[in-house]
C-alpha positions in Angstrom: 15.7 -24.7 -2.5 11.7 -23.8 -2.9 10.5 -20.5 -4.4 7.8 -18.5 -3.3 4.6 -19.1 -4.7 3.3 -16.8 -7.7 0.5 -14.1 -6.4 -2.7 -14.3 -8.4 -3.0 -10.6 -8.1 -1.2 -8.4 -10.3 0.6 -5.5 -8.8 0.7 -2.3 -10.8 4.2 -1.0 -11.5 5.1 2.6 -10.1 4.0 4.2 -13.7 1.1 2.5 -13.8 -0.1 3.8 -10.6 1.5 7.3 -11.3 -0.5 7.4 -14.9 -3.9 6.1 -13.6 -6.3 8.8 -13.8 -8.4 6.8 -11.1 -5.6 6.6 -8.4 -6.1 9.6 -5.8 -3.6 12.5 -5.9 -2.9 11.9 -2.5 -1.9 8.1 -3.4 0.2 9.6 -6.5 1.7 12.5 -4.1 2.5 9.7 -1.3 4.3 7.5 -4.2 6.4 9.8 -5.0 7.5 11.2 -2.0 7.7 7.3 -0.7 10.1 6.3 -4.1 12.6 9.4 -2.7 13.1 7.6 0.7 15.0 4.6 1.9 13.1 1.5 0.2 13.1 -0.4 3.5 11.8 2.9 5.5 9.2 3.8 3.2 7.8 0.3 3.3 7.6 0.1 7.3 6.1 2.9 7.6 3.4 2.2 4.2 2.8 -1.3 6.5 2.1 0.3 9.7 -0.2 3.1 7.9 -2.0 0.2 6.4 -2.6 -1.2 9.7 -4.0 1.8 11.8 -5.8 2.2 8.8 -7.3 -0.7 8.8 -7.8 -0.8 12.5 -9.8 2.6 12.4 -12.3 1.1 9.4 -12.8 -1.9 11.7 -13.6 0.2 14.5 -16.4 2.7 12.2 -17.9 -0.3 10.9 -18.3 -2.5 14.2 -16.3 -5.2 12.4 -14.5 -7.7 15.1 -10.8 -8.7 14.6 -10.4 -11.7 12.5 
């Protein structure tokens, strides 16, 4: 059996996030609310957010898909 690869990039723990004094409220206040919800739920919808996101910063900046 083969394991996943290890990421280069750390991920910050839920603390860490919730204690940063950099990270946004609203990113603290979404965290929280996200932690109280079905795991699997929370993360489709934090994936799809990401996306439209993503999509509408492409689209202000002109950038094509890649």
């Amino acid at each position: 059996m083969s394991r996943a690869p290890q990421l280069a990039v750390s991920v910050p723990e839920v603390t860490e996030v919730l204690s940063d004094h950099a990270a946004s409220d609203w990113l603290k206040d979404s965290l929280e609310r996200a932690l109280l919800r079905d795991p699997v739920d929370a993360l489709n919808d934090a994936l799809l957010l990401a996306s439209v996101l993503e999509t509408q910063l492409r689209a202000v900046f002109g950038l094509a898909d890649e």
